[in-house]
C-alpha positions as CSV (number, residue, x, y, z in Angstrom):
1,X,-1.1,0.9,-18.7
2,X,0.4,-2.3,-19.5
3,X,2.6,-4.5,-17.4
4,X,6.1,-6.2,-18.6
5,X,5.4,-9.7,-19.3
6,X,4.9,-11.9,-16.7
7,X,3.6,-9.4,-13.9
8,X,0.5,-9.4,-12.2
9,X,-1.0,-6.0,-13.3
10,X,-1.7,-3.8,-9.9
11,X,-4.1,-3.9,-7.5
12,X,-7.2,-2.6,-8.8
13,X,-7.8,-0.9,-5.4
14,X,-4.0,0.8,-5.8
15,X,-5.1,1.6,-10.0
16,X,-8.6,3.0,-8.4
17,X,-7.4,5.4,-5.8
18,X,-3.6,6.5,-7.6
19,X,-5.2,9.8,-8.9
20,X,-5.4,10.7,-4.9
21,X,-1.0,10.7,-4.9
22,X,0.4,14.1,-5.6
23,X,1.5,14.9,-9.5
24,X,5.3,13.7,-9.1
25,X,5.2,13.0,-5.5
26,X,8.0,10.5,-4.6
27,X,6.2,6.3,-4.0
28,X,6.8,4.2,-1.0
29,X,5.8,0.1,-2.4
30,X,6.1,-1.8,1.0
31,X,6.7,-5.5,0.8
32,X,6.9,-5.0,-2.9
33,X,8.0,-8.1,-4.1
34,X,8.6,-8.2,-7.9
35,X,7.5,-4.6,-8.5
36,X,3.8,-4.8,-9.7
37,X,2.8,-1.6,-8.4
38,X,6.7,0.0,-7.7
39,X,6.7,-0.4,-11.9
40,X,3.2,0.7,-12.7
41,X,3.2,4.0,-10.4
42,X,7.1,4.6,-11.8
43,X,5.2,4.8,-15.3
44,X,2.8,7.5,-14.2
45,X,5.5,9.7,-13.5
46,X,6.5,9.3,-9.6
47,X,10.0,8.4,-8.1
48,X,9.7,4.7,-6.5
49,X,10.9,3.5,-3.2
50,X,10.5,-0.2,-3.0
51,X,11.3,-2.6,0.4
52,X,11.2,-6.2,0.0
53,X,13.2,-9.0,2.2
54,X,13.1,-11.6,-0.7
55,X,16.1,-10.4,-2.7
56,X,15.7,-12.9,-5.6
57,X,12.1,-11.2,-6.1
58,X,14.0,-7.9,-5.8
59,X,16.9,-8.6,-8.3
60,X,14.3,-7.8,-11.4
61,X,14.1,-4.2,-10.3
62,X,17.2,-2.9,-11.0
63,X,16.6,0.5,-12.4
64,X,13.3,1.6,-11.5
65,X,14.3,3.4,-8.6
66,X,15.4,2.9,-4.9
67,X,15.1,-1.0,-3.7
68,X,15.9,-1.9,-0.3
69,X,16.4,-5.4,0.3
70,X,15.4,-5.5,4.3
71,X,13.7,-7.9,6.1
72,X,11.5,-5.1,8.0
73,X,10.1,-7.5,11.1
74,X,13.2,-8.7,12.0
75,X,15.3,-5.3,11.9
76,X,15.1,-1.8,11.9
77,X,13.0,0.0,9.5
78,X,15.7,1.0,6.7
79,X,13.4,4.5,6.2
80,X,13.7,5.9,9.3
81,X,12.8,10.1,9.2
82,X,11.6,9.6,5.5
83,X,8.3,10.6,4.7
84,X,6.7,10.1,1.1
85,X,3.7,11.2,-1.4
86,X,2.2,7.7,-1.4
87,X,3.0,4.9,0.6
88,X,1.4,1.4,-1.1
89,X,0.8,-2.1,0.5
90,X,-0.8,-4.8,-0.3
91,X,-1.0,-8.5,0.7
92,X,1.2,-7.5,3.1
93,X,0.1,-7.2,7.3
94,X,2.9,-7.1,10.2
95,X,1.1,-5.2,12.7
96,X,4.1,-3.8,14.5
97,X,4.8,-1.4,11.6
98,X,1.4,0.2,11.2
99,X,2.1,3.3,12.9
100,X,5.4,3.5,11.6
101,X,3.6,3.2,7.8
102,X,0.8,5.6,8.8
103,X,3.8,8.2,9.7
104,X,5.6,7.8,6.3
105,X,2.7,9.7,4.8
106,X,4.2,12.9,4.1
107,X,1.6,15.9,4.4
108,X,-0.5,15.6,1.4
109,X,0.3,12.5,0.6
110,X,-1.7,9.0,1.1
111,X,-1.8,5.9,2.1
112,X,-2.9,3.0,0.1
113,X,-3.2,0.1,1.7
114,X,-5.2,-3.3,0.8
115,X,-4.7,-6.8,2.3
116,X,-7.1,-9.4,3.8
117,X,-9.2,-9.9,6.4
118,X,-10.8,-12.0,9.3
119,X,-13.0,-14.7,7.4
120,X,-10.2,-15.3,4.7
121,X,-9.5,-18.1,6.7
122,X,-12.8,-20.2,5.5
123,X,-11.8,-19.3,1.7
124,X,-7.9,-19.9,2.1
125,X,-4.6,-18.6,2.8
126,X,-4.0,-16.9,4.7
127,X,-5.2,-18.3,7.4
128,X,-3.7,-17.4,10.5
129,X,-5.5,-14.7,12.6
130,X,-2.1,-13.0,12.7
131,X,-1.7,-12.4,9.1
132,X,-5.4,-11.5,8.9
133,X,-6.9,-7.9,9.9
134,X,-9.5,-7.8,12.6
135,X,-13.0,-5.8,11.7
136,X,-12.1,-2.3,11.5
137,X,-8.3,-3.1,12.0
138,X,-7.3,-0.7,9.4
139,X,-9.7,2.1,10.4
140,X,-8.0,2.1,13.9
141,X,-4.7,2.3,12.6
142,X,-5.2,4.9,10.4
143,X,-7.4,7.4,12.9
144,X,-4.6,10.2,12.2
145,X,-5.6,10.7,8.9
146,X,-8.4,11.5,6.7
147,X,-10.3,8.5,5.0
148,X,-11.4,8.8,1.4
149,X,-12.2,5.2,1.1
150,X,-12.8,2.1,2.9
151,X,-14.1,-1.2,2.3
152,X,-14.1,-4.8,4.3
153,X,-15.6,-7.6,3.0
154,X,-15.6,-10.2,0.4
155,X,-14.6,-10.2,-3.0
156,X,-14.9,-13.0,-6.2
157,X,-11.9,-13.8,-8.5
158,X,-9.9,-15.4,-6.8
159,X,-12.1,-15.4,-3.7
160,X,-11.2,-13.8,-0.5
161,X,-11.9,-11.5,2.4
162,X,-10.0,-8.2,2.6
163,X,-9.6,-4.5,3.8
164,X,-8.8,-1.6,2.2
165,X,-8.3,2.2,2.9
166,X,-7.7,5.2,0.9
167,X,-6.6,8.0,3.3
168,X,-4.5,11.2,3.1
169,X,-2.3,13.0,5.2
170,X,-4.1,16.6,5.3
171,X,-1.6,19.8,5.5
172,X,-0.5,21.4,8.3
173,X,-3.3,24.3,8.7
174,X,-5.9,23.3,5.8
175,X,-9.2,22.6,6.1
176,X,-10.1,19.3,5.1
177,X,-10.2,18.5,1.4
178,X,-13.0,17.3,-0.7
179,X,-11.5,14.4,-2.8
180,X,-12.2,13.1,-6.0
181,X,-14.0,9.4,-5.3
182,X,-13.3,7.3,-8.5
183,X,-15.7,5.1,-9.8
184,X,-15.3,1.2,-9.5
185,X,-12.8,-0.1,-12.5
């Protein structure tokens, strides 16, 4: 699908593992800056929540859905008791509000979540250990739900070290799903 001029396209780890969110299920873009994945998952059909403290990246997205301009380390989270289909973030770590992320994952739903890692630091920035996810980081925080996909390590173009994790919230009472693994893009 292709992006308005001048956006980076999405994530290919968010375009790979999208078919996992629920047919019209309502989006969650944390930290989403100037919309690259609130915009591309709006186009597949799903109603977009997007949070983002920067409100000059923010004033693009008029329109597209709901945008919360909230700096969400510094206050409350602006969310509280909501719960969506899909909850996306990338690039983005503040360790505080990984459970609270995990629990916006409605039942059903999924988290999709991509951002780097411990040895990004040799490559470039970031560099600071607090803004980079320990081995197996992610894993941990998501242990209440059910992993579909997982990767840490190194990737080319621009070079860097990251994780990511595909993993849904299962329904109350069903057995665990078999899901769909797409192939690499």
């Amino acid at each position: 699908m292709p992006t308005p001029q001048g956006l980076e396209p999405p994530s290919e780890w968010i375009q790979r593992w999208a078919h996992l969110v629920p047919p019209g299920a309502s989006v969650l873009d944390v930290a989403c800056g100037s919309g690259r994945h609130l915009r591309w998952l709006q186009g597949r059909g799903h109603p977009v929540t997007g949070v983002d403290r920067d409100p000059d990246a923010l004033a693009p997205l008029r329109g597209p859905g709901e945008i919360l301009c909230a700096d969400i380390e510094a206050g409350p989270w602006p969310l509280a008791g909501r719960t969506f289909g899909a909850v996306v973030v990338t690039r983005y770590l503040w360790r505080p509000l990984l459970p609270t992320l995990v629990a916006s994952v409605a039942p059903g739903g999924v988290l999709l979540y991509e951002t780097f890692a411990a040895g990004n630091e040799t490559v470039g920035r970031p560099a600071r250990p607090d803004f980079l996810l320990r081995p197996g980081e992610l894993l941990q925080a998501c242990a209440g739900l059910c992993t579909v996909a997982y990767e840490d390590g190194f990737l080319d173009a621009p070079e860097r070290f990251v994780q990511r994790i595909a993993a849904v919230r299962l329904q109350e009472g069903a057995a665990p799903a078999r899901h769909r693994l797409a192939p690499p893009l």
